[in-house]
C-alpha positions in Angstrom: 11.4 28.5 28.8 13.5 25.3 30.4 14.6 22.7 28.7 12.2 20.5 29.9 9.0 22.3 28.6 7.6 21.5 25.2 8.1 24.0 22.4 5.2 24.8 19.3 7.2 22.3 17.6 7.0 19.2 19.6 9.0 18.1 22.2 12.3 19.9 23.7 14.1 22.2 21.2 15.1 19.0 19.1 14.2 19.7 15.2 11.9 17.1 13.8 12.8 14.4 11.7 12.7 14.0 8.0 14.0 10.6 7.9 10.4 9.5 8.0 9.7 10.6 4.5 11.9 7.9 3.2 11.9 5.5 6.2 8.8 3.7 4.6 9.7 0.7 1.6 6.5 -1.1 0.5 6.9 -5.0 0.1 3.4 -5.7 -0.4 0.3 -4.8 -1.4 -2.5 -6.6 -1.7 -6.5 -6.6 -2.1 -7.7 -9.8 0.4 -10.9 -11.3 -0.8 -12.8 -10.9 2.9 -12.1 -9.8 6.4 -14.1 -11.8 8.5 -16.1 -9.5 10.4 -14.8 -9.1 13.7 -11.5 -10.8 12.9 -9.0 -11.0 15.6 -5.6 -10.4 14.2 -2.2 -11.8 14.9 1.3 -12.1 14.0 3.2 -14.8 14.8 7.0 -15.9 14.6 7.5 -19.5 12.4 10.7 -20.8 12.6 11.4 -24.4 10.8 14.7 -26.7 11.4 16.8 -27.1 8.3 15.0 -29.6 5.8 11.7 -29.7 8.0 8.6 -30.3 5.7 6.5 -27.1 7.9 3.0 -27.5 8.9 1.0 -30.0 7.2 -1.5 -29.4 4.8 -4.0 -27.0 6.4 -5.9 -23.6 5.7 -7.1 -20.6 7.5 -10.0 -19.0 8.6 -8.9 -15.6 7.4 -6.2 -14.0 5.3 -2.6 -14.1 6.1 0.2 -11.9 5.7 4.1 -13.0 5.7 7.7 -12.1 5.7 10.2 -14.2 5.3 13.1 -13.3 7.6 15.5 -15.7 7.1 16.4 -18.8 4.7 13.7 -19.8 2.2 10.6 -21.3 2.4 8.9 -24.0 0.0 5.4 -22.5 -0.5 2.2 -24.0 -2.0 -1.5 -22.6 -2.2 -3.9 -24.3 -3.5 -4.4 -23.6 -7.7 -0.9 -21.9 -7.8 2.2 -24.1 -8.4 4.4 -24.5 -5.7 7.2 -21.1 -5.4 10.5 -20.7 -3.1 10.1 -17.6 -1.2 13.3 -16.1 0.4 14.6 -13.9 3.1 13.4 -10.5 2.3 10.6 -11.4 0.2 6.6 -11.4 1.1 3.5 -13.7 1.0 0.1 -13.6 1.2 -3.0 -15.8 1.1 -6.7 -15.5 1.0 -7.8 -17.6 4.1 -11.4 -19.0 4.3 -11.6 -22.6 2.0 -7.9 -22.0 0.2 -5.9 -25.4 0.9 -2.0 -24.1 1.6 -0.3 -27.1 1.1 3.2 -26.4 1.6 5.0 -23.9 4.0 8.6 -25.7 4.6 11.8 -25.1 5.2 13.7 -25.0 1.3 16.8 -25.5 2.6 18.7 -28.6 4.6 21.8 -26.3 5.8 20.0 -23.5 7.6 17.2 -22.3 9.5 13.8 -21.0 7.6 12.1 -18.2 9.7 9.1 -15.6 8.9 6.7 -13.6 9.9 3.1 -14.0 9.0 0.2 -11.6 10.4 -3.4 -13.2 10.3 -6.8 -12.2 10.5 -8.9 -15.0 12.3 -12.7 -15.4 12.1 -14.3 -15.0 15.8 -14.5 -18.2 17.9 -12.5 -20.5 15.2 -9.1 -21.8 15.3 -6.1 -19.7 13.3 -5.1 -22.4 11.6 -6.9 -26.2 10.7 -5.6 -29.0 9.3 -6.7 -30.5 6.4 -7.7 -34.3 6.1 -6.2 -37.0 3.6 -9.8 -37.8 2.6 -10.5 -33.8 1.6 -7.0 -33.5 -0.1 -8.1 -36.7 -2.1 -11.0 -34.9 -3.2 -10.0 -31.5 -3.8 -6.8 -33.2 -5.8 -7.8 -31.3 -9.2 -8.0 -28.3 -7.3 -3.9 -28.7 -7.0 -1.6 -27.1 -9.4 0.6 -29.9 -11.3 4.2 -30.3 -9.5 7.1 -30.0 -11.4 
């Protein structure tokens, strides 16, 4: 047999790998409330200048996953006071009517940069803002700010 054709145990005479048994670290877990059916899904790169508020008030259509990679991130759903996520730690929110309020960069001397993976409802936008008018009605819905 050459070294070029496959043994019983997988490819060339190299032994397999037990690295994989320990490769694997959970950060998160978590149970999202719905999947839209259909749901595209998509992970995106978000990288904020140092001191820049992030993406105004908005929500999505379906849940959404994140990462932070670098810096720290001011983050705010709607109900839940408002938390500093930094590099290394994980996010997560419900999509469908949850307002996220706040997604900015924490810090004024660095870049703030994560990952987030989506799900997104068929045929609607991945992310919508929301309206002064609805965030003046939904105000009670908002968790006091220290």
């Amino acid at each position: 047999m050459g070294n070029d054709e496959p043994t019983a145990g997988g490819a060339g005479s190299r032994p397999r790998s037990e690295a994989w048994k320990t490769a694997l670290t959970v950060l998160q877990s978590a149970t999202p409330p719905f999947v839209p059916e259909g749901a595209e899904v998509m992970t995106v790169l978000v990288e904020f200048p140092p001191g820049d508020p992030g993406t105004p008030p908005h929500r999505h259509s379906g849940p959404a996953f994140g990462y932070v990679l670098e810096g720290e991130m001011l983050f705010e759903l709607e109900g839940e006071p408002e938390r500093v996520i930094r590099a290394g730690e994980t996010f997560w929110e419900p999509g469908g009517d949850v307002i996220h309020y706040q997604d900015g960069n924490n810090r004024t001397d660095s870049w703030s940069r994560f990952l987030v993976t989506m799900l997104c409802a068929p045929g609607q936008p991945m992310l919508t803002l929301v309206d002064d008018e609805e965030l003046a009605r939904r105000q009670h819905l908002r968790a006091p700010r220290a």
